[in-house]
mmCIF file of the N, C-alpha and C atoms, coordinates in Angstrom:
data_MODEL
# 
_entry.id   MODEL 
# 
loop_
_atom_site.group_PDB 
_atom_site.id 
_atom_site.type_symbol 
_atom_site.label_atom_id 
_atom_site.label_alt_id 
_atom_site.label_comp_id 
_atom_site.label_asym_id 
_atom_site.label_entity_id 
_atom_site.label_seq_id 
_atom_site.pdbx_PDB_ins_code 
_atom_site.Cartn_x 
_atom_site.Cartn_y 
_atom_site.Cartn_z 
_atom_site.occupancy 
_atom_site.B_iso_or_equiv 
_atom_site.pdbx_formal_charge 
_atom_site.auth_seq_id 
_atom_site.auth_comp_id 
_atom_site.auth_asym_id 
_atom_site.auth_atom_id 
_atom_site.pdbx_PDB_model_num 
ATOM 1   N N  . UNK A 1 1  ? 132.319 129.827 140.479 1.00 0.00 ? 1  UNK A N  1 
ATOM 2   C CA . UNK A 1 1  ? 132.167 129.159 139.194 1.00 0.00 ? 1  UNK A CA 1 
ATOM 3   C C  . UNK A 1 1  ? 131.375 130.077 138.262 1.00 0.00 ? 1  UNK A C  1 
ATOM 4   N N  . UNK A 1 2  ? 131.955 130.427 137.292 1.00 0.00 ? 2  UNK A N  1 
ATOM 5   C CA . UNK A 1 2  ? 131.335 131.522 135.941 1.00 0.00 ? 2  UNK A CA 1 
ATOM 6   C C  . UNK A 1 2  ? 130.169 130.476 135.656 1.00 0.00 ? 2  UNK A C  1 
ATOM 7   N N  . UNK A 1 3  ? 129.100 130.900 135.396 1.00 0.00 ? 3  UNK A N  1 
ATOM 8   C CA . UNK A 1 3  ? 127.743 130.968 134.812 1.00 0.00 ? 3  UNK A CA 1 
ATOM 9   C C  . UNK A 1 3  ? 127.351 131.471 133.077 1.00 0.00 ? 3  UNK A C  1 
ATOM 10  N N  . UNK A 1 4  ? 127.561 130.548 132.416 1.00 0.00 ? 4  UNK A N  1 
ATOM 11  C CA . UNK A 1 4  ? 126.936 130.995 131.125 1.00 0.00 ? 4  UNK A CA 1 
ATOM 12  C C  . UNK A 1 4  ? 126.173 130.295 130.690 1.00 0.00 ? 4  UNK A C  1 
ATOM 13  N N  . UNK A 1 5  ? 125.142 131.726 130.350 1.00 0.00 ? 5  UNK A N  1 
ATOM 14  C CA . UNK A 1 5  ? 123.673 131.430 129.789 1.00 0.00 ? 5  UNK A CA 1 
ATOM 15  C C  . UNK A 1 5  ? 123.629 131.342 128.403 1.00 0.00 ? 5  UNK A C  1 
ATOM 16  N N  . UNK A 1 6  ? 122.881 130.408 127.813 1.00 0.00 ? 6  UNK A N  1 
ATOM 17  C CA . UNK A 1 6  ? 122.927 130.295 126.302 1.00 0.00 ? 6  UNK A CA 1 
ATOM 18  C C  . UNK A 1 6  ? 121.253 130.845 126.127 1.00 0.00 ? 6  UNK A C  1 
ATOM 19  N N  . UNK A 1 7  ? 121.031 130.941 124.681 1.00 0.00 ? 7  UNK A N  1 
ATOM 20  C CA . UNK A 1 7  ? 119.840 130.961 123.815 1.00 0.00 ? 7  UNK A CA 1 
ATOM 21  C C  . UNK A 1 7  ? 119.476 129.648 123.219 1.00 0.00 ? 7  UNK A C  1 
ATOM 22  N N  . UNK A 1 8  ? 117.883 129.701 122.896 1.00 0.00 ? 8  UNK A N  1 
ATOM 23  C CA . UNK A 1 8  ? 117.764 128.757 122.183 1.00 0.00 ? 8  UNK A CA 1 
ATOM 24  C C  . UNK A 1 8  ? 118.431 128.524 121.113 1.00 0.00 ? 8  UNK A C  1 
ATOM 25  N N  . UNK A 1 9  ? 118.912 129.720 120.122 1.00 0.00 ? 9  UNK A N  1 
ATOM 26  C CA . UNK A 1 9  ? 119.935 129.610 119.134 1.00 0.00 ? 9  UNK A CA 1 
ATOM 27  C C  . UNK A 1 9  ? 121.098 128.735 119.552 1.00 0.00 ? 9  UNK A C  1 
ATOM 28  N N  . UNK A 1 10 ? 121.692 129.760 120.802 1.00 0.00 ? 10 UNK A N  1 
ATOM 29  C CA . UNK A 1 10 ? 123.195 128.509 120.774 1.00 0.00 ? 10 UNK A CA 1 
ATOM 30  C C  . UNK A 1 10 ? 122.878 127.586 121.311 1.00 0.00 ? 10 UNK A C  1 
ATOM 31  N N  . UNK A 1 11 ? 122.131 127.127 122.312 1.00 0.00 ? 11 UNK A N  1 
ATOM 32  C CA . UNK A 1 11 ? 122.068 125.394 122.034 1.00 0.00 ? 11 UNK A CA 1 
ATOM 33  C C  . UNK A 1 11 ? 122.173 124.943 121.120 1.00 0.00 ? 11 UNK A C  1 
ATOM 34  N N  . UNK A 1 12 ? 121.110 125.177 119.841 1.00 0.00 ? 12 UNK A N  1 
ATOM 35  C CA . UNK A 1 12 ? 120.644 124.458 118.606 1.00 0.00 ? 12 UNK A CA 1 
ATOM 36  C C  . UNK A 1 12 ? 122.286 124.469 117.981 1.00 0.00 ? 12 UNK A C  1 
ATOM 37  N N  . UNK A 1 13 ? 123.237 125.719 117.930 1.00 0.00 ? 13 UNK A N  1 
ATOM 38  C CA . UNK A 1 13 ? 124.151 125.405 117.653 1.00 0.00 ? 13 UNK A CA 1 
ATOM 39  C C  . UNK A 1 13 ? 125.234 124.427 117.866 1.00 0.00 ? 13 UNK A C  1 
ATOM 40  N N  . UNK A 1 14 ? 125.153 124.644 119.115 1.00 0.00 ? 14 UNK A N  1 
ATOM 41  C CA . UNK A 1 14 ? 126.010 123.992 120.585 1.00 0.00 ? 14 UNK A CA 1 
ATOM 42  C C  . UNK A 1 14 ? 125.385 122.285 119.953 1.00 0.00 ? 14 UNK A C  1 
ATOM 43  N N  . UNK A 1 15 ? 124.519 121.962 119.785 1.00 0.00 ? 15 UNK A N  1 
ATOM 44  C CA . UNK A 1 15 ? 124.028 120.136 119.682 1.00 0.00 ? 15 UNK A CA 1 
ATOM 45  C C  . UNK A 1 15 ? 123.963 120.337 118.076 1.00 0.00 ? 15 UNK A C  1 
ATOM 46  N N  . UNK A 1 16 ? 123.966 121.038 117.662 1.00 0.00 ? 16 UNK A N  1 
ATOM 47  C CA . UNK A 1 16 ? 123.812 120.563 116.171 1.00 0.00 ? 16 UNK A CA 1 
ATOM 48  C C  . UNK A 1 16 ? 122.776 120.301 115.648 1.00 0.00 ? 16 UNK A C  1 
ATOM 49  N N  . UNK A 1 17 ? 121.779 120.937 116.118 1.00 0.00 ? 17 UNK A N  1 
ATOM 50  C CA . UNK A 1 17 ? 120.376 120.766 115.621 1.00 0.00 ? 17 UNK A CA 1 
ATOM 51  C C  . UNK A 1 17 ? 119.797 122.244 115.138 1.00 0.00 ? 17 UNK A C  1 
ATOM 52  N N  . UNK A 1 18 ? 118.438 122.207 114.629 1.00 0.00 ? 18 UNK A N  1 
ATOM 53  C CA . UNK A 1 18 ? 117.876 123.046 114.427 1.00 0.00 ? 18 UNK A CA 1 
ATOM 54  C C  . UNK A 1 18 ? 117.028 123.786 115.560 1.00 0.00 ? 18 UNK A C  1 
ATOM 55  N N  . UNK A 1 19 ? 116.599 125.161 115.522 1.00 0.00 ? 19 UNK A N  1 
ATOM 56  C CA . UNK A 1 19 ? 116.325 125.453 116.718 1.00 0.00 ? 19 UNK A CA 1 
ATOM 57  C C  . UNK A 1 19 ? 114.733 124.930 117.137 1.00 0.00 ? 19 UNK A C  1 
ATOM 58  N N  . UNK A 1 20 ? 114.033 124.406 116.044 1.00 0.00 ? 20 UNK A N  1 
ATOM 59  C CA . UNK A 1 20 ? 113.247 124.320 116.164 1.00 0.00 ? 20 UNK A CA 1 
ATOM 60  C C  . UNK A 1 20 ? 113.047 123.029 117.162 1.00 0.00 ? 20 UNK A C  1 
ATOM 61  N N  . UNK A 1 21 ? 113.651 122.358 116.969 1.00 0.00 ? 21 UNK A N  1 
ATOM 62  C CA . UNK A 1 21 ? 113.818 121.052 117.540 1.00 0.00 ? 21 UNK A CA 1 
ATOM 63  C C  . UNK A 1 21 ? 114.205 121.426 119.565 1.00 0.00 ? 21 UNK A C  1 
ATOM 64  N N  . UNK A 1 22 ? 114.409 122.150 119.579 1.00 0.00 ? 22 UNK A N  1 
ATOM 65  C CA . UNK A 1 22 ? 115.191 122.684 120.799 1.00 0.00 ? 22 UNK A CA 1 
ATOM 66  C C  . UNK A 1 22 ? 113.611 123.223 121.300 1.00 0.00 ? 22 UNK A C  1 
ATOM 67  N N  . UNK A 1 23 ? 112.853 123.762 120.692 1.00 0.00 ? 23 UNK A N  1 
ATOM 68  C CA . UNK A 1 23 ? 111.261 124.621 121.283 1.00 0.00 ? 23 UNK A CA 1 
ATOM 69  C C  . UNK A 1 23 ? 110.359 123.057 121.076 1.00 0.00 ? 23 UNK A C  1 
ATOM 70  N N  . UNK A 1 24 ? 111.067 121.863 120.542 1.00 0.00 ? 24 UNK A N  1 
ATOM 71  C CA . UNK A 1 24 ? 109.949 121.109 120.530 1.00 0.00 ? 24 UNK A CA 1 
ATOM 72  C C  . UNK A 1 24 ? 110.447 120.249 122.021 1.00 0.00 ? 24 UNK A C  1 
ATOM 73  N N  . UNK A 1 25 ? 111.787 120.276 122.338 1.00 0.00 ? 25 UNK A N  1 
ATOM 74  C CA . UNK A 1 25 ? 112.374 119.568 123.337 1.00 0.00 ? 25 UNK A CA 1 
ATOM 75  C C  . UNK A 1 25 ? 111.851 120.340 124.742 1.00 0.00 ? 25 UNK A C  1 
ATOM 76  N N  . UNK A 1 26 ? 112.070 121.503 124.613 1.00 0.00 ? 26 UNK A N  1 
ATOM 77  C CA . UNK A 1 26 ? 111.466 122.686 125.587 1.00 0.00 ? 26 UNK A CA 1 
ATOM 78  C C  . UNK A 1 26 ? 110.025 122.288 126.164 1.00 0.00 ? 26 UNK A C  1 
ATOM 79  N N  . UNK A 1 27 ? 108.909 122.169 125.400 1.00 0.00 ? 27 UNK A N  1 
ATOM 80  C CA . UNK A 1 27 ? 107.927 122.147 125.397 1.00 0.00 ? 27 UNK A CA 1 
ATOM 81  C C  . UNK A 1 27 ? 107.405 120.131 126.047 1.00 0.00 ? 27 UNK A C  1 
ATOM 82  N N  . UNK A 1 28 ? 108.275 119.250 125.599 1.00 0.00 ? 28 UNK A N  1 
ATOM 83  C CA . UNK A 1 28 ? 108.083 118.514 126.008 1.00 0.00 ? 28 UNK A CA 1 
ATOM 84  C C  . UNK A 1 28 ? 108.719 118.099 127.406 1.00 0.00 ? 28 UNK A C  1 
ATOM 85  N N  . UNK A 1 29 ? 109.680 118.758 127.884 1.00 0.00 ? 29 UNK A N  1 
ATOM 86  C CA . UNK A 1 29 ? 110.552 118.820 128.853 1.00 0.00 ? 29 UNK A CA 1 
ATOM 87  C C  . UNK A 1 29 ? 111.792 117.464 129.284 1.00 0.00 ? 29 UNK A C  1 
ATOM 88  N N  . UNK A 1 30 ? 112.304 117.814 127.480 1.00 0.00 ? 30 UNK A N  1 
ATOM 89  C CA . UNK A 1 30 ? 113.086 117.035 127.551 1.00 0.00 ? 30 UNK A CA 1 
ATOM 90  C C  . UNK A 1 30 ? 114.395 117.357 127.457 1.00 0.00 ? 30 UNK A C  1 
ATOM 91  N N  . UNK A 1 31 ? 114.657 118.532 128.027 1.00 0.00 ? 31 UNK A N  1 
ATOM 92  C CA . UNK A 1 31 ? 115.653 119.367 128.081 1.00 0.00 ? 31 UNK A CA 1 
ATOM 93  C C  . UNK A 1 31 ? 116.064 120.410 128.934 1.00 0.00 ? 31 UNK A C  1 
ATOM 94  N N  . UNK A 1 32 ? 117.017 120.561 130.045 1.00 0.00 ? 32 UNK A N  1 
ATOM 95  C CA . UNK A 1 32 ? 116.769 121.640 131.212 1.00 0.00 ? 32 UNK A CA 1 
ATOM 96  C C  . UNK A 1 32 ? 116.912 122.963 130.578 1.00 0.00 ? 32 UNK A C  1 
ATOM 97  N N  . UNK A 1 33 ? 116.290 123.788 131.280 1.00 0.00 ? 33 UNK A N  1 
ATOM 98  C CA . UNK A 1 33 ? 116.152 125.294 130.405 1.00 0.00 ? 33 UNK A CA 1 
ATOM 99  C C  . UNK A 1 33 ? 115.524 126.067 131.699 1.00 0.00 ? 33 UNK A C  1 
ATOM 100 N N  . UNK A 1 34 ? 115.574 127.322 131.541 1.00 0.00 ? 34 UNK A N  1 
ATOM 101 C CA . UNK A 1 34 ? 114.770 128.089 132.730 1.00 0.00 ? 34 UNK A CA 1 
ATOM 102 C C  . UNK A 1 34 ? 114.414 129.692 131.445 1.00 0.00 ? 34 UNK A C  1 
ATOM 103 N N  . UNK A 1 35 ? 113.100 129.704 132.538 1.00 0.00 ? 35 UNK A N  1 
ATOM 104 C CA . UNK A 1 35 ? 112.391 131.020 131.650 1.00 0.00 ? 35 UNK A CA 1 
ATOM 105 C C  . UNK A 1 35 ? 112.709 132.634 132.049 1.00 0.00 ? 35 UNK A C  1 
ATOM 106 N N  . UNK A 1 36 ? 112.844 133.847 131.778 1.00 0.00 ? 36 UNK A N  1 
ATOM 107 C CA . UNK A 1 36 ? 113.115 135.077 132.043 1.00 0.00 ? 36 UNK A CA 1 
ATOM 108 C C  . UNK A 1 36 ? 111.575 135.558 131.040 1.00 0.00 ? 36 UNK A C  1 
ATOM 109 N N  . UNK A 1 37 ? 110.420 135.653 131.889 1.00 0.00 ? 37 UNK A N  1 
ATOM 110 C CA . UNK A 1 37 ? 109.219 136.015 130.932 1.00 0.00 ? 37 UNK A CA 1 
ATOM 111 C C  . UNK A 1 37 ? 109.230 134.931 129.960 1.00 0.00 ? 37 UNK A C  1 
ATOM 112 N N  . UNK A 1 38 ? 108.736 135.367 128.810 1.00 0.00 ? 38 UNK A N  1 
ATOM 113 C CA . UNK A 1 38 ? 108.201 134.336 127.468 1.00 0.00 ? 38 UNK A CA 1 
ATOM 114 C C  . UNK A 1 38 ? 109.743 133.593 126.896 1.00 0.00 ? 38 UNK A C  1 
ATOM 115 N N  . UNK A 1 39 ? 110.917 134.300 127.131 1.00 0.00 ? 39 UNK A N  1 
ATOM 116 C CA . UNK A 1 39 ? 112.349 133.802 126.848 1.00 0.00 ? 39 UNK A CA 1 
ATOM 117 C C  . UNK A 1 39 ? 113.097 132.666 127.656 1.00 0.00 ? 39 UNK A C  1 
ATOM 118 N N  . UNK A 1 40 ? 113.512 131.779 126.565 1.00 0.00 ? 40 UNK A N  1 
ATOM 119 C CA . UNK A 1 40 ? 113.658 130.726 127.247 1.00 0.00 ? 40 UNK A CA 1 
ATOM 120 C C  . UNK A 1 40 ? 115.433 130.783 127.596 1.00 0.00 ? 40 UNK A C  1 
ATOM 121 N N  . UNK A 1 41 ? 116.220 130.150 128.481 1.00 0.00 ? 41 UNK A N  1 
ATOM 122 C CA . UNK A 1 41 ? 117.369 130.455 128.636 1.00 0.00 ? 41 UNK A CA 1 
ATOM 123 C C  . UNK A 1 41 ? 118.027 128.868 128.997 1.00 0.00 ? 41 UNK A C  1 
ATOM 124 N N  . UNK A 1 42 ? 119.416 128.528 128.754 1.00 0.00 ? 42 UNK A N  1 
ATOM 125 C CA . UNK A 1 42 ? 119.602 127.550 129.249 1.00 0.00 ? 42 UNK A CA 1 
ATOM 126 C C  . UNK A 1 42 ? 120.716 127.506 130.375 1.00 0.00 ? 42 UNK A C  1 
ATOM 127 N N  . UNK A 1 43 ? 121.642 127.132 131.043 1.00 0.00 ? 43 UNK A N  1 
ATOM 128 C CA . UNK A 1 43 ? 122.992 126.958 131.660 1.00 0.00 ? 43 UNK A CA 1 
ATOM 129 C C  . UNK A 1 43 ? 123.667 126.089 131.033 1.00 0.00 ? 43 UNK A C  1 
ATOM 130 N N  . UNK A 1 44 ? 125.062 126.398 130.573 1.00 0.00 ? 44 UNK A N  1 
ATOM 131 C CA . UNK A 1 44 ? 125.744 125.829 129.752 1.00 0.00 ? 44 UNK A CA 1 
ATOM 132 C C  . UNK A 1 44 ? 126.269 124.519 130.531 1.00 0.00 ? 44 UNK A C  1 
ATOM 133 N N  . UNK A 1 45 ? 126.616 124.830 132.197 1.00 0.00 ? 45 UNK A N  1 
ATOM 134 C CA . UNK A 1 45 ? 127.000 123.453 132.651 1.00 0.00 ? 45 UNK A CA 1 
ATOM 135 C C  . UNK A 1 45 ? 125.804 122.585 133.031 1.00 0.00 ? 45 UNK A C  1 
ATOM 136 N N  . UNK A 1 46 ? 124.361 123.104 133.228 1.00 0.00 ? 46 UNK A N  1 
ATOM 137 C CA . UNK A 1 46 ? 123.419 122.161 132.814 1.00 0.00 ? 46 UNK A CA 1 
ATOM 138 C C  . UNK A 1 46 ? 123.315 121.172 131.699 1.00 0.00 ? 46 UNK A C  1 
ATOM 139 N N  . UNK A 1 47 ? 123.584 121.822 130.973 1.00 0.00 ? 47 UNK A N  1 
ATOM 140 C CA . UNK A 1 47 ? 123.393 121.605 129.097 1.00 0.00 ? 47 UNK A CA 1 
ATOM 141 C C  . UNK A 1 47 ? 124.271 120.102 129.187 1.00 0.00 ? 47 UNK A C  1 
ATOM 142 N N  . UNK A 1 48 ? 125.633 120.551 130.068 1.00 0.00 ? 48 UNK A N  1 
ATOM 143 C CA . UNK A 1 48 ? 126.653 119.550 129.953 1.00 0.00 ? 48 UNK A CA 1 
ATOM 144 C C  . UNK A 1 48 ? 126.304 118.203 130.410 1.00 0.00 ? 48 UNK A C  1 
ATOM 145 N N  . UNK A 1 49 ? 125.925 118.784 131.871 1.00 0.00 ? 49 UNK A N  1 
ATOM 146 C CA . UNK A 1 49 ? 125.799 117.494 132.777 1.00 0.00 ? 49 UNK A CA 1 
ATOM 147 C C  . UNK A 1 49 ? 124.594 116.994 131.957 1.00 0.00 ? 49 UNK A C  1 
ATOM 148 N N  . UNK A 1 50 ? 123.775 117.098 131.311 1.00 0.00 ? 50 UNK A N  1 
ATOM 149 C CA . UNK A 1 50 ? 122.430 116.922 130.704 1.00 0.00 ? 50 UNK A CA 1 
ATOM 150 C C  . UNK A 1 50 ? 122.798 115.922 129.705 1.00 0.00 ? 50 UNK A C  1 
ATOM 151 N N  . UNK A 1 51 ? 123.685 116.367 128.815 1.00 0.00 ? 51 UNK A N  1 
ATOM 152 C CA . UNK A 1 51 ? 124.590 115.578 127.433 1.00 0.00 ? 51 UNK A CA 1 
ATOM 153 C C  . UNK A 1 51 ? 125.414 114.207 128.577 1.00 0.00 ? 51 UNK A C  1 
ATOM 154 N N  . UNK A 1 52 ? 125.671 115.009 129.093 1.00 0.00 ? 52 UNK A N  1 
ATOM 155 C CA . UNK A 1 52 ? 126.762 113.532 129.424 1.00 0.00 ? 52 UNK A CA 1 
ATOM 156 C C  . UNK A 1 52 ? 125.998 111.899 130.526 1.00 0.00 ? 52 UNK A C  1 
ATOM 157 N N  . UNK A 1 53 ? 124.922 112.831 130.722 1.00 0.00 ? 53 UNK A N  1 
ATOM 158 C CA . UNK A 1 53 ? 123.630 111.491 131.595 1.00 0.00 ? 53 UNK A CA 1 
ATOM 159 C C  . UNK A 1 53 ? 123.129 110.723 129.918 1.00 0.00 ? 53 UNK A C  1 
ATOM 160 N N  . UNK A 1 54 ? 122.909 111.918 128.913 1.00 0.00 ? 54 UNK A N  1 
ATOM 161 C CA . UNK A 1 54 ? 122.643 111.031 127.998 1.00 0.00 ? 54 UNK A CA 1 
ATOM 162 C C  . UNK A 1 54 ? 123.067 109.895 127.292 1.00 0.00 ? 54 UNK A C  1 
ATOM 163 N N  . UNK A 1 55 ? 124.924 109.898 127.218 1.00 0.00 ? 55 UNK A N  1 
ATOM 164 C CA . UNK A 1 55 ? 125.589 109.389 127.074 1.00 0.00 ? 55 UNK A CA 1 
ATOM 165 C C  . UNK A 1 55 ? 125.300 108.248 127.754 1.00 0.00 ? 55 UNK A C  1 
ATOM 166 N N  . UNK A 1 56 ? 125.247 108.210 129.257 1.00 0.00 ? 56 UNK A N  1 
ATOM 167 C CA . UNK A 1 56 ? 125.503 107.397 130.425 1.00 0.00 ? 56 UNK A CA 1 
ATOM 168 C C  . UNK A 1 56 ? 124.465 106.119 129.859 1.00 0.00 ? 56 UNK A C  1 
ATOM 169 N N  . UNK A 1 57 ? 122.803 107.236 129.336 1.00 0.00 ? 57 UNK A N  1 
ATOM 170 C CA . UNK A 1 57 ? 121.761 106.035 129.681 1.00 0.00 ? 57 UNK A CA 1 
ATOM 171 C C  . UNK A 1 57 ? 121.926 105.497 128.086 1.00 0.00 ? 57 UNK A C  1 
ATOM 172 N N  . UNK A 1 58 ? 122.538 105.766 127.192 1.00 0.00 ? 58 UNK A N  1 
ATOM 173 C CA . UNK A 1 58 ? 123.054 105.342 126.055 1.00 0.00 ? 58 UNK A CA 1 
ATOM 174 C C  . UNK A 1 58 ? 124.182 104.166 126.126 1.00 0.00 ? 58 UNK A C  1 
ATOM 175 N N  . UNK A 1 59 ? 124.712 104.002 126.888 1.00 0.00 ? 59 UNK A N  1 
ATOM 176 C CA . UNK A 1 59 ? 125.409 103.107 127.292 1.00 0.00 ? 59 UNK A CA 1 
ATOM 177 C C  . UNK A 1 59 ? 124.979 102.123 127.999 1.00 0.00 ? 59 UNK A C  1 
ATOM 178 N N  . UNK A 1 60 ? 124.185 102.334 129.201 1.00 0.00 ? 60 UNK A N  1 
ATOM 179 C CA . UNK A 1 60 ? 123.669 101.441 129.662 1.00 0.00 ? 60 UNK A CA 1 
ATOM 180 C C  . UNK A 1 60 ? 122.489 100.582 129.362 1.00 0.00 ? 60 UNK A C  1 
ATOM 181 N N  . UNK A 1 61 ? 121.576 101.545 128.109 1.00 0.00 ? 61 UNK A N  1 
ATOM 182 C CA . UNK A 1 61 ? 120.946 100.435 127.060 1.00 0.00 ? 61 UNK A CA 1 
ATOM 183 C C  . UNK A 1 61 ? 121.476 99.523  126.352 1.00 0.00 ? 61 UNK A C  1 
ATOM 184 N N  . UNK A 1 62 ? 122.615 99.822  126.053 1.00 0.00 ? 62 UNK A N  1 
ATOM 185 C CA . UNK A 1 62 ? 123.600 99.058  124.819 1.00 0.00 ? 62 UNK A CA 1 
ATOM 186 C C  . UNK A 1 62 ? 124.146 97.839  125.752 1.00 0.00 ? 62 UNK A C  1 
ATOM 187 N N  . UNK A 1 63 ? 123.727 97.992  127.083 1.00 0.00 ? 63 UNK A N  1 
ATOM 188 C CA . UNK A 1 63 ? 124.489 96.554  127.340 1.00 0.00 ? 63 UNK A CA 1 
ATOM 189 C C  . UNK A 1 63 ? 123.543 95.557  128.025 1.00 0.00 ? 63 UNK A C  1 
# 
């Protein structure tokens, strides 16, 4: 299974946010990410499975 690593940039792209918001998610650890030194990195099928639990518990509030 191919492995791609994003930046904080392309997340912020990837969700549609600003990046800043992504170093405030980082920091609170509300977002999976792994470090290489002071650089933060993410996994894109993390990212996924990550989005789609959100979905899940978004749904299961709504009912």
């Amino acid at each position: 299974m191919q492995r791609k690593t994003l930046t904080v940039q392309e997340v912020a792209d990837y969700l549609g946010v600003h990046q800043d918001t992504i170093y405030t998610m980082v920091r609170q650890k509300q977002i999976p990410h792994f470090r290489v030194r002071r650089r933060i990195f993410f996994n894109q099928n993390t990212i996924d499975a990550w989005i789609e639990k959100q979905e899940t518990m978004i749904v299961r509030e709504a009912i």
